[in-house]
C-alpha positions in Angstrom: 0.0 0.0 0.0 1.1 3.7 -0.8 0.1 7.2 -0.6 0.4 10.1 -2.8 -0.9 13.1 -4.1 -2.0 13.9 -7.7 -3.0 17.3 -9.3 -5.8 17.6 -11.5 -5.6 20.8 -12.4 -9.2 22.9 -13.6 -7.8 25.5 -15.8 -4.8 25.3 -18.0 -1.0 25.3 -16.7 -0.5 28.5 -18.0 -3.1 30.2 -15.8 -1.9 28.6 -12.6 2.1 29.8 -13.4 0.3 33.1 -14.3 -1.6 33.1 -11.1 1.3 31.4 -9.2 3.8 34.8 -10.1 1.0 36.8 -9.3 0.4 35.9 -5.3 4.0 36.3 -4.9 4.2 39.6 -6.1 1.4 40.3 -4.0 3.0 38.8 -1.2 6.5 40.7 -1.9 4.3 44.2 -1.5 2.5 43.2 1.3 5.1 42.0 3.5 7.5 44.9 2.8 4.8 47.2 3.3 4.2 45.4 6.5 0.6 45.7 5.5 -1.8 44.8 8.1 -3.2 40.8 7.5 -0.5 40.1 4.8 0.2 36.6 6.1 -4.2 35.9 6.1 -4.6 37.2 2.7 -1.1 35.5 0.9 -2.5 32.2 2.7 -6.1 32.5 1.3 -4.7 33.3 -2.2 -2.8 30.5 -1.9 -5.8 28.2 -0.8 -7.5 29.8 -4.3 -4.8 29.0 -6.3 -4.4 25.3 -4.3 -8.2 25.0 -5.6 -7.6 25.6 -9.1 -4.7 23.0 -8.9 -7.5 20.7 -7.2 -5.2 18.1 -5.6 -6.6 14.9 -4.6 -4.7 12.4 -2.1 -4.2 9.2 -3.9 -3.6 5.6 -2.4 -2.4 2.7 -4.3 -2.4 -1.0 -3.3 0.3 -2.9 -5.1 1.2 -6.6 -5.6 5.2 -7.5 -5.8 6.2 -9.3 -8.7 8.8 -12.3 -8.6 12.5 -11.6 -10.0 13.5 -14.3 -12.6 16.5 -16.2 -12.9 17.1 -18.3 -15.9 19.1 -21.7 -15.8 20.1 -22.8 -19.4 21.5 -26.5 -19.1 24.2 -27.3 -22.0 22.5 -30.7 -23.6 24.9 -30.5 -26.4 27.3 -33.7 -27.8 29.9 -32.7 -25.9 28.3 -32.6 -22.8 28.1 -36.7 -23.1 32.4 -37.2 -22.4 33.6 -38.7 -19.2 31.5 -38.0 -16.3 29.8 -34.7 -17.6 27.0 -35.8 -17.9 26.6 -36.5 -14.3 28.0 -33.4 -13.0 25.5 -31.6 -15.3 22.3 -33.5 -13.8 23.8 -33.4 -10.4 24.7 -29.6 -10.5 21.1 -28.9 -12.0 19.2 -30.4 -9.6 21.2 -28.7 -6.2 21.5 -25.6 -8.0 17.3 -25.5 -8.7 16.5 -26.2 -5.1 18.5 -23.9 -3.9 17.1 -20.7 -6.3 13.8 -22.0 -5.1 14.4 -21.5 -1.4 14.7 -17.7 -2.2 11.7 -15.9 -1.3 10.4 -14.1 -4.4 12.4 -15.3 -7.3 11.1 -17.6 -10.5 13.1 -20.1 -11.6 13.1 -21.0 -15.3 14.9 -24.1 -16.5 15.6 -24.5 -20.1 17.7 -27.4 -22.0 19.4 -26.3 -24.9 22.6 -26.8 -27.1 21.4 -29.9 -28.9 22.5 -30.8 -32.2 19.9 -31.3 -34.8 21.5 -31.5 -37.7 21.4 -27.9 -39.0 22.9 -26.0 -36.1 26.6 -26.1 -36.3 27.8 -25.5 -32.6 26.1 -25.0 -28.8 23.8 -21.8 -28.6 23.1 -21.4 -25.4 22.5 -17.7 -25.4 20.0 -18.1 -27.9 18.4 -20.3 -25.3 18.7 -17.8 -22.4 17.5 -14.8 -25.0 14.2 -17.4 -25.7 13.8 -18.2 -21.9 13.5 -14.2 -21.2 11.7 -13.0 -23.8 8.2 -12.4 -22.3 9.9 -11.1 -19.3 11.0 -7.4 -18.5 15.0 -6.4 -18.1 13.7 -5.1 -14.9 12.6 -8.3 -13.1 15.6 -10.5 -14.6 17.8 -11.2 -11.8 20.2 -13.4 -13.4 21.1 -16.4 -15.5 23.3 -19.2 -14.6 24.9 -21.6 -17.5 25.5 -25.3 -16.6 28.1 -26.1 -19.7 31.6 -27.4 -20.7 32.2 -23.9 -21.3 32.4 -24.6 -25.4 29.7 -22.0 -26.3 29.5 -20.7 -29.7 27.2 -17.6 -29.5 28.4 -15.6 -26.8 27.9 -12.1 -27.5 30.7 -9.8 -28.0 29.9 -7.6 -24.9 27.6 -7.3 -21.8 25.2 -5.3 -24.2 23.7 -7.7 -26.3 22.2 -9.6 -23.3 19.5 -7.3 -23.6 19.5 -7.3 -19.6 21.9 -5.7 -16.7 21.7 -9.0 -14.6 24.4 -11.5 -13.3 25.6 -14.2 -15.7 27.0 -17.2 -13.9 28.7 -20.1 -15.7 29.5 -23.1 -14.2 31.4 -25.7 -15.7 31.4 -29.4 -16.2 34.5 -31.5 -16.9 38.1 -31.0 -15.5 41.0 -29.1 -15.9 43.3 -31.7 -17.0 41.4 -33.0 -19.9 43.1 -34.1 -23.5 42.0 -34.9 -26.7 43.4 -35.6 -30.1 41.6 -34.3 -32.9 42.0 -34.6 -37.2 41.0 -30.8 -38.6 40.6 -30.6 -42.2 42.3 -27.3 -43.6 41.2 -27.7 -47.3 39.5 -30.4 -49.4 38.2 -30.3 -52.6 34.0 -30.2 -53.5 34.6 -32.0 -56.8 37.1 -33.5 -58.7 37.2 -34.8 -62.5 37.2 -38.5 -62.7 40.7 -39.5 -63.4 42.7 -36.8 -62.4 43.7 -36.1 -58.7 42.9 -33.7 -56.1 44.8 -32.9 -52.7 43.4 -32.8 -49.2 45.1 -31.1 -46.3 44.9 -32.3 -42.8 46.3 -31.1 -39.0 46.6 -33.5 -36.1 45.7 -31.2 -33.4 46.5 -32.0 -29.3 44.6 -30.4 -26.4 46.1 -30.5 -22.9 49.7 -32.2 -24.1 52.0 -30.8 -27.1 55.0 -32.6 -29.1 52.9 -35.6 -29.1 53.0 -38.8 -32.0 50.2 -40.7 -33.7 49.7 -43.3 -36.3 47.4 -41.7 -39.0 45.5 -44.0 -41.8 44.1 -42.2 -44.5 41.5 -44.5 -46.2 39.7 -43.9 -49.7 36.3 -46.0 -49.8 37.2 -48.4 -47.4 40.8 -49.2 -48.8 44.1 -48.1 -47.0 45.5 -44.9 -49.2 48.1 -43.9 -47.1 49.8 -44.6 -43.6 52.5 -42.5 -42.0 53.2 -41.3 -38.1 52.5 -37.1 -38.2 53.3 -35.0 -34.9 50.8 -32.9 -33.1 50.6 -29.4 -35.0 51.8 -30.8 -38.1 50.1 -30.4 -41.5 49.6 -32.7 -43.9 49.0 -32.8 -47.4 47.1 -35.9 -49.6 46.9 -36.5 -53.1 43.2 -38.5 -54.1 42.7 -40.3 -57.2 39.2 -39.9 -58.4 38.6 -43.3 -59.5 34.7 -42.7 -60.1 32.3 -40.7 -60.7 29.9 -40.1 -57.4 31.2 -39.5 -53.7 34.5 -40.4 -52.9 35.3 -41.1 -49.2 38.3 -40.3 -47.7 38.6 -40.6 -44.1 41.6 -39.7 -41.9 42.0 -41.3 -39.1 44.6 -40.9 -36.1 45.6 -43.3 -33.1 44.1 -42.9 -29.9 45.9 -40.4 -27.5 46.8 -42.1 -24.1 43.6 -41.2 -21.4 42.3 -38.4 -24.1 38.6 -37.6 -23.4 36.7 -39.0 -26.6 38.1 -40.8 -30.0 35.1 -39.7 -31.8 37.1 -36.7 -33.7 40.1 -38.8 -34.4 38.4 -39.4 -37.7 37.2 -36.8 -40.1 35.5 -37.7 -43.3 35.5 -35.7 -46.7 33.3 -36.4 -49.6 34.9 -35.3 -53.5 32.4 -35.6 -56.0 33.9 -37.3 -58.8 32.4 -35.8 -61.8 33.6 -37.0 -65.5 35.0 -34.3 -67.6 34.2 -35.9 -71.2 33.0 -39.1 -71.4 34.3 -40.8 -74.7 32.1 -43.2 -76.3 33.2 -45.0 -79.7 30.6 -46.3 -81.3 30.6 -48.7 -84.2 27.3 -49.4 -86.3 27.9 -52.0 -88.4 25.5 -50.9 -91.6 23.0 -48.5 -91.8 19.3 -49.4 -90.2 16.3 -48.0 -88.9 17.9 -48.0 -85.2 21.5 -46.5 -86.0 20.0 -43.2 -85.6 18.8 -43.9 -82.1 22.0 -44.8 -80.7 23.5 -41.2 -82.0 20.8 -39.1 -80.9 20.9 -40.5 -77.1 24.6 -40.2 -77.1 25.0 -36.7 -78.8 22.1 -35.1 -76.8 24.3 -35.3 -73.6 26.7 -32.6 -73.0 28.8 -34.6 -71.3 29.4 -37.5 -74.0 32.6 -37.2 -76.3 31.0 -39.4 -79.5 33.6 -41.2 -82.0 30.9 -42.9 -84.4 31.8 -44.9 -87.6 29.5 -46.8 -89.9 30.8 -49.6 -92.0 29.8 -48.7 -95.4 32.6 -50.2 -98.0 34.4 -53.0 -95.9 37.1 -54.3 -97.3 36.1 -57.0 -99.4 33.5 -54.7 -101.5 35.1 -53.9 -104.6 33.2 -51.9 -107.5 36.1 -50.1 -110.0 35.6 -47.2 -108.3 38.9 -45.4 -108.0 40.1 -44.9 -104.2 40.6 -40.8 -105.3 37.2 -40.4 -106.2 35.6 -41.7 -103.3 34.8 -39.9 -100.1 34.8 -42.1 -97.4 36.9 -41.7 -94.4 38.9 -44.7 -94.0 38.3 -46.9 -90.5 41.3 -45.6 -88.4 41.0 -49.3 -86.6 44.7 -49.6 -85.1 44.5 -45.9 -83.8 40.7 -46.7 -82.0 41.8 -50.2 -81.4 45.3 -50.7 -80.4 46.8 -47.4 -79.7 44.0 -45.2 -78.1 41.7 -48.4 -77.2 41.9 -47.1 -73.1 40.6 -43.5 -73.4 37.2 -45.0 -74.1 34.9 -45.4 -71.6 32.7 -47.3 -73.4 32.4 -49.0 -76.5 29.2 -49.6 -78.6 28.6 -52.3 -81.1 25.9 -51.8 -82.9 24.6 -54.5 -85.3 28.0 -55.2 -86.4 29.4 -58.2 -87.6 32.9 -59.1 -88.8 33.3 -57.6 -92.2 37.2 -58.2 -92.7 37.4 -54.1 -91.2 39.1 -55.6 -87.6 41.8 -58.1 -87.7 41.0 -60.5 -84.7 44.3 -59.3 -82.6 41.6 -56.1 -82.3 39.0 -58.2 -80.7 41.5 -59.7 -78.2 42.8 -56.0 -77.8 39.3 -55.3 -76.7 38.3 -58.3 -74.7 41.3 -57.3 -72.4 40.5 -53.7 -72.1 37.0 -55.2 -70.9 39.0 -56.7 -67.9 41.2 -54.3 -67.4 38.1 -51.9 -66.1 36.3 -51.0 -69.8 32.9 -51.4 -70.9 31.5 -52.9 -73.6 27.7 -52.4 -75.1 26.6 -55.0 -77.8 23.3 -54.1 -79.7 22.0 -57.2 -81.4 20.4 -58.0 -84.8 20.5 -61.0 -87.3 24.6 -60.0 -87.6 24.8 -61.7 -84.1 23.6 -65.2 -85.0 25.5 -65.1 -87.8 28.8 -67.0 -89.4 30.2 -63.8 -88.9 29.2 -62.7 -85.8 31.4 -61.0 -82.8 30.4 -64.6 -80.8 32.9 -66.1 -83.0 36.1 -64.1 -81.9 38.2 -63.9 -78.9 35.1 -61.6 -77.5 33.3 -64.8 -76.6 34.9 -65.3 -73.5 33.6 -61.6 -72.1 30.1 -62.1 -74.0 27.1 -63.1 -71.5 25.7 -65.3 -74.3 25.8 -67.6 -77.7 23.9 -67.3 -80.7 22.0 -69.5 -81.9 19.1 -68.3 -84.2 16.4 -65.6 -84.6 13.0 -65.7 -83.8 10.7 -63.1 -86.1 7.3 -62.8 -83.9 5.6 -59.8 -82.3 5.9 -59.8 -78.8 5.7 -57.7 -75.8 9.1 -56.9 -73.4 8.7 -57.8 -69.6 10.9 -57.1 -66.9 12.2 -60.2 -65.0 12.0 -61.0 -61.3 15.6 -60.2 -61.5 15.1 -56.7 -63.1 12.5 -55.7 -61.3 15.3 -55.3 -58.5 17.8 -54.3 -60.7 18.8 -50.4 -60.8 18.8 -50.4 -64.7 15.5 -51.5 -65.1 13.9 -51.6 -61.8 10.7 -49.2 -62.5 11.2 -48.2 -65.8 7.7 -46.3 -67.3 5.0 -48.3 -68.1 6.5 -52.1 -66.3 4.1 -51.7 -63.2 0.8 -52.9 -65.4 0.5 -56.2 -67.1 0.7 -56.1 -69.9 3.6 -53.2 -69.7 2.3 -49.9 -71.7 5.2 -50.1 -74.3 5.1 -51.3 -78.0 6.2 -54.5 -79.3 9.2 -55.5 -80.5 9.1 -58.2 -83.9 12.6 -59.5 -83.6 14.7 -62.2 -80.7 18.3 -63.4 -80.9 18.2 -67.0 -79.8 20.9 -67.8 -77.2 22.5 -70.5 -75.3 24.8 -71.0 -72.6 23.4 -67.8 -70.5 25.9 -67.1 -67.7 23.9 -64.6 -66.1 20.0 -64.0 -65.8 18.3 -61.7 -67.8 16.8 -58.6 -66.7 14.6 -58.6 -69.5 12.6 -61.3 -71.5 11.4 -61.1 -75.2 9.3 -63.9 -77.1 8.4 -66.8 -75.4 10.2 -65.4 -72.0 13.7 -66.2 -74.0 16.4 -63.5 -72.9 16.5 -59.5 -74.5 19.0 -58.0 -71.5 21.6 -59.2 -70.2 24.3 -57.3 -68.0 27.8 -59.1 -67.5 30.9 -58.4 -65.0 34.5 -59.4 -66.4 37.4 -59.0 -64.1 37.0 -55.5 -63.4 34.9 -54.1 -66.4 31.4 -54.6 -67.4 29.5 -56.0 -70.8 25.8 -55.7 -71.6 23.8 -57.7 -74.6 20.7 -56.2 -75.8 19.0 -59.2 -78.2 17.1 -57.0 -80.1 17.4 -54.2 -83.1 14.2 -53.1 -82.3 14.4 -50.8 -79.6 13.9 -48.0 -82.9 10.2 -48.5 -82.5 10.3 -46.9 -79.0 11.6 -44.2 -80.2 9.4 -43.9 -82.9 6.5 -43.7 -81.0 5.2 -46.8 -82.7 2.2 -48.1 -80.5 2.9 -45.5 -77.9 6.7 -46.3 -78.1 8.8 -46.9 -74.6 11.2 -46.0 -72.4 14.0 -45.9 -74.5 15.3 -42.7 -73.1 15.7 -44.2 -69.6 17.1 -48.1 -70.2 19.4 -47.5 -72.6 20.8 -44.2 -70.5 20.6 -46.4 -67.1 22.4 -49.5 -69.3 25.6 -46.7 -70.2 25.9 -45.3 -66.7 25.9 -49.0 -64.8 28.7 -50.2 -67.5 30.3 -47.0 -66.6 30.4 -47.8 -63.2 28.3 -45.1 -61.9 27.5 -45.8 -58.0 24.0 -45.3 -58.0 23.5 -48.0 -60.5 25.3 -50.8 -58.3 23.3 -54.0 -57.8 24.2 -54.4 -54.3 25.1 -51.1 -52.4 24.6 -49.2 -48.8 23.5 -45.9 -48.7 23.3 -42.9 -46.4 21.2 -39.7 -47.1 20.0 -37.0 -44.9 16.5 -35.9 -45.4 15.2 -32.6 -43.0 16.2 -34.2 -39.5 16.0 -37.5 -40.8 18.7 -39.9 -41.6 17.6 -42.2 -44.6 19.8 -45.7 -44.8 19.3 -47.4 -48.4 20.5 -50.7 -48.9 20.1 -52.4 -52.6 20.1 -55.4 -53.2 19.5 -58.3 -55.5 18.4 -60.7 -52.6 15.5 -61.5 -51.0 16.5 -60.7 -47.4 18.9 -58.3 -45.9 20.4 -58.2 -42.5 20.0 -55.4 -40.2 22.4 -52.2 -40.4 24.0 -50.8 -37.1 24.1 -47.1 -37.3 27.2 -45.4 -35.2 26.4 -41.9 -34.7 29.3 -39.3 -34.5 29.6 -39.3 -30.2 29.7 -43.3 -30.9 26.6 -44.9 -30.1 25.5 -47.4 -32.0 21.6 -48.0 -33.0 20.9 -51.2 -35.2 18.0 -50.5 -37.4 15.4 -53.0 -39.1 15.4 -52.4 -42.8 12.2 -52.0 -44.5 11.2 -53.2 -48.0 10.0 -50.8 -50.7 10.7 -50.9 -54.2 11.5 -54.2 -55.5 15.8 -54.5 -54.5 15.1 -51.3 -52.0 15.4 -51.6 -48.4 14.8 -48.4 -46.5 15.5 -47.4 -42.5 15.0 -43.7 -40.9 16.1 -42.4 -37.9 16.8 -39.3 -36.4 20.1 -37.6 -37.4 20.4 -35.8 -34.0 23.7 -35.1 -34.1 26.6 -33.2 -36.5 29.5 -35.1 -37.3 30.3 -38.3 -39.4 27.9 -41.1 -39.4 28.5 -44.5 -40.2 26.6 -47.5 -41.4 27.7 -51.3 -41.9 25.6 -54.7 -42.4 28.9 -56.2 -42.0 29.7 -56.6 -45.7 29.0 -53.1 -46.7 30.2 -49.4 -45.0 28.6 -46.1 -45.7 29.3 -42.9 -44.3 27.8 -39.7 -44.5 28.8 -36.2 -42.8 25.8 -34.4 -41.2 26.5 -30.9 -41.1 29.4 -29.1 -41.8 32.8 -30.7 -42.3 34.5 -29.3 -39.2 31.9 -29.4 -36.7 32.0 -26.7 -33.8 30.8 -29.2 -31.8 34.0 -31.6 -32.1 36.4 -29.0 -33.2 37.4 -28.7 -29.1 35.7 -30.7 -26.7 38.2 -30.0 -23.2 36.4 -28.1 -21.0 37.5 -24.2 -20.3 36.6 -21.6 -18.3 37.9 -19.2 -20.3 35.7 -18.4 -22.6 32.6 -17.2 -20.8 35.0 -15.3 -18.0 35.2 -11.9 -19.6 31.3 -12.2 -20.7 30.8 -13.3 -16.9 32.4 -10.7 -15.3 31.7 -7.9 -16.8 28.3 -8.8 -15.8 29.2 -8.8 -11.9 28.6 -12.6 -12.6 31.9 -15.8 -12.2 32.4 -18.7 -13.8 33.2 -21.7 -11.4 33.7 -25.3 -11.8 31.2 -27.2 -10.2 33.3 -30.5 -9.4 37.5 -30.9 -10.0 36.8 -34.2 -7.8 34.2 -36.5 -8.0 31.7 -34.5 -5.7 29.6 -31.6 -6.4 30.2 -28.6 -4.7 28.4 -25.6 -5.9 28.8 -22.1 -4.1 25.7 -20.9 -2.1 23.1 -18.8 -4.0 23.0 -15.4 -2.2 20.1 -12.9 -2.5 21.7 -9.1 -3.5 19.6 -6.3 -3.9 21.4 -3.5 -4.9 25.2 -4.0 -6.3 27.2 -4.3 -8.9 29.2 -7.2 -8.2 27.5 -10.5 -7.7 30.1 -12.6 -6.6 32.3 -13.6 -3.7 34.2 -16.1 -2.2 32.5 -19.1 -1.6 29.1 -17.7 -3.1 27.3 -16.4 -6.5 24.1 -13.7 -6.1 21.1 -13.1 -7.8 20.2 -9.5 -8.2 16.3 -9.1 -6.6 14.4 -6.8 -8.0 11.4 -4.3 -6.4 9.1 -4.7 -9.5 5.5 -4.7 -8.6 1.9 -4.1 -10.5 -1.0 -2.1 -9.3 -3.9 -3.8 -8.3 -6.2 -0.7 -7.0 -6.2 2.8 -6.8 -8.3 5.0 -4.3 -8.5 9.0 -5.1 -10.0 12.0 -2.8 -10.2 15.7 -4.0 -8.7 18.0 -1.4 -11.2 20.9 -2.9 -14.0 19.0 -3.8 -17.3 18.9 -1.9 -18.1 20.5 1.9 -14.1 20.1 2.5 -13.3 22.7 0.0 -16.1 24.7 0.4 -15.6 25.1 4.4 -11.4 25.9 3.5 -12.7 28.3 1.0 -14.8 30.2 3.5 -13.1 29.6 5.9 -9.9 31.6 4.2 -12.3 34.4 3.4 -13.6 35.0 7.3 -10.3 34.9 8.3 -9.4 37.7 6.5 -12.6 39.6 7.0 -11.7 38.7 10.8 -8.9 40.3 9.7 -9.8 43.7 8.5 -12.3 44.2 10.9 -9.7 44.4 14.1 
């Protein structure tokens, strides 16, 4: 409750200054003309003018409102190493209890600082600026900060709290701590297939210097590179891009003796491997309907470096015309086929059969770049069940198939149970319905001795695709010409577009077309394990997240060959998946995580913050016990700390609840002072 008085006044300010220099002139004449009744008449001009300013008392009843304290409780990665995690709990709940044994303060408990994926480092003060947003800087009477002291949005002055309160920290961990840590200083986004690209690395000590370790660097999964590197030193890597798609490296150093975590003795980087010019030769053996097909899927991509040759005159074709007058371009076969055979990626056979143009030393030439790592693409017609067909050459022991006739009858294409798994042809337009919405084909190549199942069936379920692995390079047989009419539209057409593309990235080794293969993507918050497969079952995947725990996850089936698993990518760092036989890893976040960049505990960097706010930064535990400093009430001062104790500044905020007013002037009480200054002057005169 408290008392006042208020002025309401009835005439304009003006008047009552006017008025207010007019009495004390009066006053000045009367008194130093010792006038008779000076002091009655300057007192009842002062009760008129007192009237005009009609005061009222006032009397408020007011309600004290609570002072706040905020305690913002670092849940972040870090605070999981050694025995943080206990001293955090531990030092939350003493610290709580005793903020709630002081008589008008609110107590406001906020977790914050985990990682989800898209924050890179622990935000605490975000936190604290959240946790005080509906409150006014004039009831805040502090914040206190239960962390490892590895905060990465301190503000750069007391300022930008936004409130003049205490900030205490106090800190988990010890002051010994170590840790060994691999920090990337520069890696490459991308990288042309084929060509290298360097990565540079630091082995980085906390707590010990002039220290050894054993470092691995690995490139998907094999051993690149080992050497021993000393604490501080950089190192530089050189990467061959092998293939297109990600590229793993990881770096990995050996354990230092009692450090605090191994989880940042590995960092990851991803190149891109991107192919610069891809260089297809391809080889049509005489002009037909589907030539055209193959040229106009290979030239409308960018990316494709096309070598084609038709065989129009071979050899053996002789007609008197004289070599000067014609025009052909001669087959440059022991350039393409001997000398510059390896700077294809792929080659493309097209309805061609031996003519006399290749010596058979070529064919050998080629069935050895085929296991050296090429790739090989034979389109089939009538010229494949020939006498003179490629079968008959040292290309039969890299070719999926024999010949051994044509069948001429209309038929419809239909994925096998195989390719409905199968990357290449799993889904393709038009295979979910039965019959598939595509045209017919009117032509098979009869075959024996199959050494690996078709993905796709032609006329009376007798193989159309078939894709092939020799030693370390790849071979697909398409048993058809007719693969035209889809292009043509005829009935409706196909999906020509998509096979025969899908068909030239898997023989070009591209990794999203890999029968069997373990995946990692992140989508949103979510971290999305694939595994593909050509089996009926797979096992389950164990999922080591980057602070090391491990989740195994039940794999669900989707898509014919696709197994799918989600779970929450709650953390930044490197993530790794296995089934045992397969490894995938995948980097959530940035590359260099705040989060693992240092994980030692300090005190250092929230001190200045701390203290300029009249606030301390203490550890809460350098044995095993907890032993926080007492919580002291301060109400007016400017430093909040002491020895042995931290304070919270109280505030005297408070809200009005009711308000009682009474004119001075108003009513018999001003009427009776009125009159009762004009008697006494009257009294006055009449003596």
């Amino acid at each position: 409750m408290s008392y006042g008085i208020a002025f309401t006044p009835l005439v304009p300010s003006i008047v009552l200054w006017i008025a207010l220099a007019a009495i004390v002139v009066v006053a000045g004449v009367l008194l130093l003309g010792r006038a008779r009744g000076a002091a009655v008449r300057v007192a009842a001009l002062a009760l008129i003018l007192l009237a005009l300013a009609n005061p009222s008392f006032t009397r408020e009843e007011r309600e004290p409102l609570p002072s706040v304290a905020a305690v913002i409780v670092d849940k972040s990665p870090s605070q999981n190493f050694g025995d943080r995690t206990r001293e955090t709990d531990q030092a939350r709940e003493e610290l709580v209890n005793r903020l709630k044994q002081i008589k008008g303060l609110e107590v406001r408990v906020v977790d914050a600082g985990q990682a989800d994926g898209e924050t890179d480092g622990t935000k605490l003060f975000g936190a604290l600026s959240s946790a005080l947003s509906d409150v006014p800087t004039d009831r805040v009477a502090g914040a206190f900060l239960i962390t490892d002291g590895r905060v990465h949005d301190i503000p750069a002055n007391a300022a930008g709290l936004g409130f003049t309160a205490p900030v205490h920290a106090l800190i988990t961990g010890r002051s010994n701590e170590r840790d060994r840590r691999v920090a990337i200083v520069a890696a490459p986004r991308f990288g042309i297939v084929g060509q290298r690209q360097r990565v540079t690395y630091r082995l980085e000590d906390q707590g010990v210097s002039g220290q050894q370790a054993r470092v691995v660097v690995r490139h998907d999964g094999d051993v690149l590179n080992e050497r021993t590197v000393v604490s501080g030193q950089t190192v530089n890597i050189d990467i061959d891009i092998k293939h297109a798609g990600p590229n793993i490296v990881e770096i990995e150093a050996s354990p230092l003796e009692n450090e605090l975590t191994p989880v940042n003795n590995r960092a990851v980087v991803v190149i891109d491997g991107v192919r610069d010019k891809l260089r297809v030769l391809l080889v049509s053996g005489e002009p037909h309907s589907g030539e055209r097909t193959w040229r106009n899927l290979l030239k409308s991509d960018a990316s494709v470096d096309l070598v084609h040759f038709t065989i129009l005159r071979p050899p053996e074709k002789q007609d008197g015309t004289p070599i000067n007058e014609l025009s052909l371009i001669a087959f440059p076969t022991r350039e393409l086929f001997q000398q510059k055979i390896n700077e294809f990626q792929l080659i493309i056979f097209d309805r061609y059969a031996r003519q006399g143009v290749l010596p058979i030393a070529y064919f050998d030439n080629i069935a050895r770049y085929i296991r050296a790592g090429g790739a090989m693409l034979v389109s089939a017609g009538p010229d494949y069940a020939s006498v003179t067909s490629i079968w008959r050459t040292p290309l039969d022991s890299v070719l999926p198939a024999e010949p051994v006739g044509v069948t001429e009858k209309p038929y419809l294409a239909h994925l096998s149970e195989i390719g409905k798994r199968h990357p290449v042809t799993r889904g393709l337009e038009g295979s979910a319905t039965e019959p598939p919405r595509w045209s017919r084909f009117f032509r098979t190549v009869d075959t024996r001795n199959v050494n690996s199942p078709p993905l796709m069936t032609g006329a009376d379920g007798k193989p159309l695709l078939l894709l092939s692995r020799y030693g370390e390079g790849r071979v697909a047989l398409v048993l058809s010409d007719h693969i035209w009419l889809w292009a043509r539209g005829y009935e409706g057409g196909g999906p020509h577009l998509d096979l025969l593309r899908r068909m030239s990235h898997w023989l070009m080794k591209e990794p999203e077309l890999d029968e069997e293969a373990l995946r990692l993507q992140v989508r949103g918050k979510d971290l999305v394990v694939q595994r593909q497969t050509m089996a009926d079952t797979v096992t389950p995947v164990t999922v080591t997240s980057p602070s090391g725990t491990t989740r195994e996850l039940n794999l669900n089936t989707g898509e014919p060959g696709l197994w799918t698993a989600t779970t929450e990518a709650n953390e930044l760092g490197l993530w790794q998946a296995t089934d045992g036989k397969l490894k995938a890893l995948i980097n959530v976040g940035p590359a260099n995580p705040k989060e693992f960049s240092a994980v030692t505990s300090t005190t250092d960097t929230l001190k200045p913050l701390a203290q300029a706010t009249g606030g301390d930064v203490r550890r809460v535990a350098e044995n095993a016990a907890i032993n926080l400093p007492r919580i002291v009430p301060v109400h007016s001062s400017s430093v909040f700390r002491g020895d042995g104790w931290l304070g919270v500044h109280m505030r005297d905020a408070s809200v009005v609840r009711g308000v009682g007013v009474l004119p001075i002037f108003a009513g018999v009480i001003g009427l009776l002072l009125l009159l009762g200054a004009f008697a006494a002057t009257w009294l006055r005169e009449g003596r």
